[in-house]
KESEPA-446517 format. One record per residue (C-alpha): x, y, z. Coordinates in nm, 4 decimals, decimal comma. Each point is the difference from the previous one (the first is absolute). Layout:
+----------+----------+----------+
:       px :       py :       pz :
+----------+----------+----------+
:        X :        Y :        Z :
...
+----------+----------+----------+
***
This chain:
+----------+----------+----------+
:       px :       py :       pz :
+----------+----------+----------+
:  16,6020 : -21,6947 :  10,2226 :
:   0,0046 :  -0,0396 :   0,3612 :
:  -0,2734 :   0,1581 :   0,2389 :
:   0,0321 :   0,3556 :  -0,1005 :
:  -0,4133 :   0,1711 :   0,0078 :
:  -0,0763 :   0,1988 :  -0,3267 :
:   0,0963 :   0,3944 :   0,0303 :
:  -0,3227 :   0,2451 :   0,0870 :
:  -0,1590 :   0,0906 :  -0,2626 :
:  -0,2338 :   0,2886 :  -0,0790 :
:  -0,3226 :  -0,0277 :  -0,0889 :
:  -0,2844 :   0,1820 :  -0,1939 :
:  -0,2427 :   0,0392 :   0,3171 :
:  -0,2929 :  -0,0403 :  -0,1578 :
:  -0,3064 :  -0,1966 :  -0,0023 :
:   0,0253 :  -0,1902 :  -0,3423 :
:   0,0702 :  -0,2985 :  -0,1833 :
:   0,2290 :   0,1543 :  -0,2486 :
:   0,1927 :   0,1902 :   0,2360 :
:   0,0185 :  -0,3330 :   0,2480 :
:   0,1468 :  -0,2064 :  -0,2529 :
:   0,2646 :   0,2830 :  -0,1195 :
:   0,0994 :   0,0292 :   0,3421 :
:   0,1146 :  -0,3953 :  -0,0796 :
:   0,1104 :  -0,0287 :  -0,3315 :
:   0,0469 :   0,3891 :  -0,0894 :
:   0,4125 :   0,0044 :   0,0920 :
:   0,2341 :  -0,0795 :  -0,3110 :
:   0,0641 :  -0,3881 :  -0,0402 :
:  -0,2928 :  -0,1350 :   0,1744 :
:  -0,2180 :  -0,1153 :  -0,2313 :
:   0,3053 :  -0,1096 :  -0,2614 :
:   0,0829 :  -0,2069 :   0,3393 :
:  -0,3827 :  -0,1580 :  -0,0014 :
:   0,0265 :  -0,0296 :  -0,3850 :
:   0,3070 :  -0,2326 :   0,0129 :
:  -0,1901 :  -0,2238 :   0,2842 :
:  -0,3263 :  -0,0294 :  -0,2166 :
:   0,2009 :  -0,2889 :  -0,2216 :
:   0,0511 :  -0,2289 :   0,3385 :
:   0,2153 :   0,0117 :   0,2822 :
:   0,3419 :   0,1459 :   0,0686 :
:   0,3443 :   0,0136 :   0,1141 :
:   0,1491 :   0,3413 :   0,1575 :
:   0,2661 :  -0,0171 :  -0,2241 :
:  -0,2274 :  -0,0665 :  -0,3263 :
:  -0,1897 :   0,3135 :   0,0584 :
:   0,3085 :   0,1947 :   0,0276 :
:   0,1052 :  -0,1492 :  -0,3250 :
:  -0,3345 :   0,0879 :  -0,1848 :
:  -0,0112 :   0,3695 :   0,1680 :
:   0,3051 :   0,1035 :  -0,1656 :
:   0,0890 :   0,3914 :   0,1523 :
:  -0,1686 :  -0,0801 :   0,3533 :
:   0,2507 :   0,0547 :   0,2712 :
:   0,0188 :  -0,3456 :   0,2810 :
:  -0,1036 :   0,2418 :   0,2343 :
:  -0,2885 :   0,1426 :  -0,1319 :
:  -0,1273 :  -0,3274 :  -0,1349 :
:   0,0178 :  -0,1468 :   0,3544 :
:  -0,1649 :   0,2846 :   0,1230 :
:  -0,2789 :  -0,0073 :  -0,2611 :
:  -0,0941 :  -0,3744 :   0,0320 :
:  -0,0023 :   0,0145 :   0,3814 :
:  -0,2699 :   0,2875 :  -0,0409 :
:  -0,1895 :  -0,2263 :  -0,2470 :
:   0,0031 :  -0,3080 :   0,2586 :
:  -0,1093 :   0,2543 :   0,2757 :
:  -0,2578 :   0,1163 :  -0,2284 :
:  -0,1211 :  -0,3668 :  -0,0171 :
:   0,1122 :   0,0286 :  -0,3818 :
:   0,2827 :  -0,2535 :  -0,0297 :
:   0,0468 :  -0,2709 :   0,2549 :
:   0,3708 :  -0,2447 :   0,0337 :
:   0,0028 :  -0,3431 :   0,0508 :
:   0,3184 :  -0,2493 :  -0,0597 :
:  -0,0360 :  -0,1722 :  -0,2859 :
:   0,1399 :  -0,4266 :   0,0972 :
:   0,0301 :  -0,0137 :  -0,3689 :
:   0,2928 :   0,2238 :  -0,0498 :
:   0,3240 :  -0,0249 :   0,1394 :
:   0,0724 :   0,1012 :   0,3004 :
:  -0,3831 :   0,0105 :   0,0576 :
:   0,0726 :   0,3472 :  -0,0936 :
:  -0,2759 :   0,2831 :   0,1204 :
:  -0,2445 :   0,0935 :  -0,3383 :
:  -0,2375 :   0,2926 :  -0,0067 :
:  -0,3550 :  -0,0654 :  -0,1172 :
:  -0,3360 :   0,2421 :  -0,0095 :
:  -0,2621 :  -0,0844 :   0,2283 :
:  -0,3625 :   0,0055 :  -0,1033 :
:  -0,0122 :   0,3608 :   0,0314 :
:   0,3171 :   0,0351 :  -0,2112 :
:  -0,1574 :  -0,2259 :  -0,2807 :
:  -0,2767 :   0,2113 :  -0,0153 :
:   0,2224 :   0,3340 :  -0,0133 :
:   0,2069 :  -0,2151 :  -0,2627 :
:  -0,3467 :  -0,0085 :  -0,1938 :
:  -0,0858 :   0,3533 :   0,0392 :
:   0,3307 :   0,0956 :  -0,1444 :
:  -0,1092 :  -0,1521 :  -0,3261 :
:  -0,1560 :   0,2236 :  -0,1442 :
:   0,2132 :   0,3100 :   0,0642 :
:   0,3135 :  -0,2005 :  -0,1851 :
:  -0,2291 :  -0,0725 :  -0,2621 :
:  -0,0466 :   0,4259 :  -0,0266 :
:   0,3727 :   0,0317 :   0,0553 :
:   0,0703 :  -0,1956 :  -0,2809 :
:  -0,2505 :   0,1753 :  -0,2071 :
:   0,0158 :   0,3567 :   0,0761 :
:   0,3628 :   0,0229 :   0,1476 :
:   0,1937 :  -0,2511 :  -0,2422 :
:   0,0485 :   0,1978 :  -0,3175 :
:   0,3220 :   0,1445 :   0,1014 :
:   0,1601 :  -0,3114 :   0,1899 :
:   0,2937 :  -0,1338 :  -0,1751 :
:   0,0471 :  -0,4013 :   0,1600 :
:   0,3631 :   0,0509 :  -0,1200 :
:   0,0928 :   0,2247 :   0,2177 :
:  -0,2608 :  -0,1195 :   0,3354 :
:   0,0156 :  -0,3317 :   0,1603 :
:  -0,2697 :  -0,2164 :  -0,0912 :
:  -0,1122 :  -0,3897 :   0,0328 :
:  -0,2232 :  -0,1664 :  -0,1769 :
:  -0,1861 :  -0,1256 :   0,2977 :
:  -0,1060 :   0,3825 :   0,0892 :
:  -0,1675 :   0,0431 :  -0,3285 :
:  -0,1524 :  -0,3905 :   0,0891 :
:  -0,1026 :   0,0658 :   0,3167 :
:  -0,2900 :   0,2633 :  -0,1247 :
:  -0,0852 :  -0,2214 :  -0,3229 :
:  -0,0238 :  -0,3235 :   0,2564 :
:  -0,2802 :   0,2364 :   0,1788 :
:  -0,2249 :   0,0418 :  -0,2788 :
:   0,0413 :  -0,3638 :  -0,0764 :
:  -0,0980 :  -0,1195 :   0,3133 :
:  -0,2779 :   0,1633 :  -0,0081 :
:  -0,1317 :  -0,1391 :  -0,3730 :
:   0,2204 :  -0,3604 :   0,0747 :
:  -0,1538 :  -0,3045 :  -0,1826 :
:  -0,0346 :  -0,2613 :   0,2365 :
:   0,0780 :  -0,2375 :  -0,2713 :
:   0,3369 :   0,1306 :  -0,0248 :
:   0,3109 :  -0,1425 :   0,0672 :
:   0,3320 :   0,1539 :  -0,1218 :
:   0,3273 :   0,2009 :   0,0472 :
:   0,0481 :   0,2892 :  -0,1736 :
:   0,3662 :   0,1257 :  -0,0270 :
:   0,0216 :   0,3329 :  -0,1158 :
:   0,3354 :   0,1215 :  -0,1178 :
:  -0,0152 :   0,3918 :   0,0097 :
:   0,3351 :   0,1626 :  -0,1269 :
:   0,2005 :  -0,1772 :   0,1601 :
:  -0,1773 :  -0,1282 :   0,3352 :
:  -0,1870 :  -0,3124 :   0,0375 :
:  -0,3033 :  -0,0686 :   0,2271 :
:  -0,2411 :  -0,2444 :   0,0183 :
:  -0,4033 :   0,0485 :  -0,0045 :
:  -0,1695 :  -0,3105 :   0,1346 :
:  -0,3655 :  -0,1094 :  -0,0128 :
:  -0,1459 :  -0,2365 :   0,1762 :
:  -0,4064 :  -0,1059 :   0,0791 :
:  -0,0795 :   0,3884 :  -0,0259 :
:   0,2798 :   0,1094 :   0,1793 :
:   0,3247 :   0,2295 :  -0,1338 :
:   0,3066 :   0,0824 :   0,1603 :
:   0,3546 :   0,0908 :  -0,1160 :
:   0,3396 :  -0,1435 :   0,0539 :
:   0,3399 :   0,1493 :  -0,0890 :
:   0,2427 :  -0,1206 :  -0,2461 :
:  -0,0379 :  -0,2985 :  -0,2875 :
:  -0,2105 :  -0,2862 :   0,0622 :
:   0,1749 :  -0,3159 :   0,1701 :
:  -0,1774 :  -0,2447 :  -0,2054 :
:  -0,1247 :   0,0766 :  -0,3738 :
:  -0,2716 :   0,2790 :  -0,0015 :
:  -0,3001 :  -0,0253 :  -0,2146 :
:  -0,0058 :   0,3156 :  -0,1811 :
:   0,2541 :   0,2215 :  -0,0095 :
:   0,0040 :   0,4105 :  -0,0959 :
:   0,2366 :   0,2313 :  -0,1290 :
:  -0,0344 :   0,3786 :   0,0360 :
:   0,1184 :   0,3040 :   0,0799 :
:  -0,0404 :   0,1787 :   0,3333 :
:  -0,1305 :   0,2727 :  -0,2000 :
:  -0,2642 :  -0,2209 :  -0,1472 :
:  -0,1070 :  -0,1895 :   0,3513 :
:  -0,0492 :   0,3571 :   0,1236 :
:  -0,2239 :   0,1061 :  -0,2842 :
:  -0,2011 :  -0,3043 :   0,0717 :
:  -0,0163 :   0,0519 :   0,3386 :
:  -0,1172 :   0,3441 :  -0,0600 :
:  -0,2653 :  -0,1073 :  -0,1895 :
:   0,1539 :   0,2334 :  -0,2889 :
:   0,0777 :  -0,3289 :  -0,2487 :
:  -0,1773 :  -0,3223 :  -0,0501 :
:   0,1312 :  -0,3297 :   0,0102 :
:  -0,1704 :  -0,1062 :  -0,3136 :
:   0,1684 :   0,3410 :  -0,1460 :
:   0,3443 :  -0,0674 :   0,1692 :
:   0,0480 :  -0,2846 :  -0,1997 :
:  -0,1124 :   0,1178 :  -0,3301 :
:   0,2521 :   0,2334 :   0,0121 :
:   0,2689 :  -0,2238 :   0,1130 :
:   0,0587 :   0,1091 :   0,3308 :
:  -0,1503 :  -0,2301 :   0,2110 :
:   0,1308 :  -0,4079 :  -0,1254 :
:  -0,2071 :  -0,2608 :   0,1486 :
:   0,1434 :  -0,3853 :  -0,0367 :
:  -0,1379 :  -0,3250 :   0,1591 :
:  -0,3326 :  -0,1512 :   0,0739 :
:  -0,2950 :   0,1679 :  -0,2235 :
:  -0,2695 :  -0,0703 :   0,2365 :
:   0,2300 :   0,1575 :   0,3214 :
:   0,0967 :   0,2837 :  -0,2235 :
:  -0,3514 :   0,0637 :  -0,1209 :
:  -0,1415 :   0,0128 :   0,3543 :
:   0,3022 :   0,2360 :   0,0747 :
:  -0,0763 :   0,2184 :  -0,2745 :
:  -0,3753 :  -0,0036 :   0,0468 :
:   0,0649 :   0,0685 :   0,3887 :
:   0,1648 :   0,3310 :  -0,0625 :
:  -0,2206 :   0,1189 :  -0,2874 :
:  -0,2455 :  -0,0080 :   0,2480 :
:   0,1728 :   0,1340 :   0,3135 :
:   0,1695 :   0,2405 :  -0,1405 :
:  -0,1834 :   0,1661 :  -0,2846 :
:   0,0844 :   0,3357 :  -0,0308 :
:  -0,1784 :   0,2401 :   0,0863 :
+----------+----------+----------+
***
């Protein structure tokens, strides 16, 4: 990406927290940008894969303006070849990845009615990402276990761990514990607090196979994160 400086942007100009953070995350792409870096660390080239209609120029532009913002920070990553250059949020960025939460969570239940998933791109770890953060919060400590969720037909990986939650792309590389079928449609509603689990899966749209105690505490976990309202 070289040493290019973000563009100027224009600002609000005024004395508010609102209108502060909008002057950071307000222009188109930004905050998809700090979604996709909530799930772990990445790769230039992985975040132009995920933001699919994003222009390399604009992209470039938008995460230097995040790492000037203190948002996103790059370090090279020994682990992947090349020790190739990933993208990461900082603390500040984690928290902003946190505050974003809850406004997905009203996208999907105010805004969704109308969405068609056959004719937007979608991954299963998007929809993941914003169950994983209700989870976290609610975790069992006792808890151990992968969750692979296959929604339509993208794969991702919920993982819990001693209270913790986070979400990996793609199918599990060793067996997972519990694995869950459903639609994007359905992982939205649930999300959205507009369906139950407990109702999801008495009307056969929500399949739930593997370990009964990990499944239970999944199950129980979302009934009481994301009750709706």
């Amino acid at each position: 990406m070289g040493t290019m400086q973000a563009m100027p942007r224009k600002t609000y100009g005024q004395f508010c927290g609102l209108a502060h953070a909008l002057d950071v995350v307000g222009e188109r792409w930004t905050l998809l940008i700090v979604r996709e870096l909530a799930s772990g660390p990445k790769r230039y080239s992985e975040l132009a894969d995920a933001l699919t209609g994003i222009g390399t120029s604009l992209l470039a532009n938008r995460v230097r303006q995040l790492e000037s913002d203190g948002v996103v920070t790059r370090r090279l990553a020994l682990d992947q070849p090349g020790s190739a250059v990933v993208y990461e949020l900082s603390k500040a960025g984690r928290e902003l990845a946190a505050a974003v939460v809850p406004l997905a969570m009203w996208g999907a239940r105010h805004q969704m009615g109308d969405a068609d998933v056959r004719n937007e791109s979608f991954r299963a770890e998007w929809l993941l990402s914003f169950l994983a953060a209700e989870v976290r919060r609610d975790a069992p400590n006792d808890v151990e276990a992968v969750y692979e969720f296959h929604i339509d037909d993208s794969v991702a990986c919920l993982r819990v761990s001693a209270g913790r939650a986070w979400v990996t792309p793609g199918p599990s590389a060793d067996p997972a514990d519990v694995t869950v079928r459903a639609s994007a449609k359905t992982v939205a509603a649930l999300v959205g607090r507009t369906l139950t689990a407990r109702e999801a899966i008495a009307q056969g749209r929500l399949d739930v196979t593997g370990g009964d105690a990990a499944a239970a505490a999944l199950t129980d976990v979302i009934e009481r994160r994301l009750a709706p309202r």
